[in-house]
N, C-alpha and C positions, 0 to 999 in steps of 0.2 A: 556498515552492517549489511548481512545478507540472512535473510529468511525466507523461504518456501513455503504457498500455502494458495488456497482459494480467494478470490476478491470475492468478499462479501458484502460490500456497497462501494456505489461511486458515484461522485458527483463532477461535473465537467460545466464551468461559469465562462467558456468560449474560447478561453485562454489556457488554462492549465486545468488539471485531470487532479481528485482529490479519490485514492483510491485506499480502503481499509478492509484490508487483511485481519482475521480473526472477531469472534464475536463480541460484544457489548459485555458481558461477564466477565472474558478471558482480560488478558494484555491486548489491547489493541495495537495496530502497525497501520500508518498512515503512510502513503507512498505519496509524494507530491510531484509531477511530471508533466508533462506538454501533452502526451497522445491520452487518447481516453481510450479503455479498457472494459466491455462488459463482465459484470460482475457473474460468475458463474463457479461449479464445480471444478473446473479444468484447473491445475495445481501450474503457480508461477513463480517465478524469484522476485522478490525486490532484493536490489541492489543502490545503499545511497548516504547519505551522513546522516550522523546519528544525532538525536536531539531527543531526550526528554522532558515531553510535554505536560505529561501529571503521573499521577502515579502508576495509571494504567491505561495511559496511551503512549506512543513514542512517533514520533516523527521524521521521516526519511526523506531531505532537501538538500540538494535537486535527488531525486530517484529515477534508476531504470527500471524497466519491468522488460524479464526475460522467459522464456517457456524453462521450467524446470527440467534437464531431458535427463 
């Protein structure tokens, strides 16, 4: 799956990068990757296998994260 958008939170436990795309309301998009990414306005791809998590989360394992251009 691939989606474009801002990271709106991350968390990073030393090892892998737990990064989610889209607000707490919306569908949320987890991206799970190795590099950590601050969360900001600046618009990114995740790119990564698809896994649905609950109704309105999904989960992206392994995932990249690319600059949207």
């Amino acid at each position: 799956m691939v989606i474009d958008g801002a990271i709106v939170e991350n968390h990073f436990d030393g090892a892998l990068a737990y990064l989610i795309m889209c607000e707490p309301e919306d569908i949320q998009v987890m991206c799970i990757t190795y590099h950590d990414h601050d969360a900001s306005d600046e618009i990114v791809r995740f790119a990564g296998g698809y896994n649905r998590n609950a109704e309105r989360q999904i989960i992206l394992d392994p995932c990249l994260v690319y600059p949207a251009d």
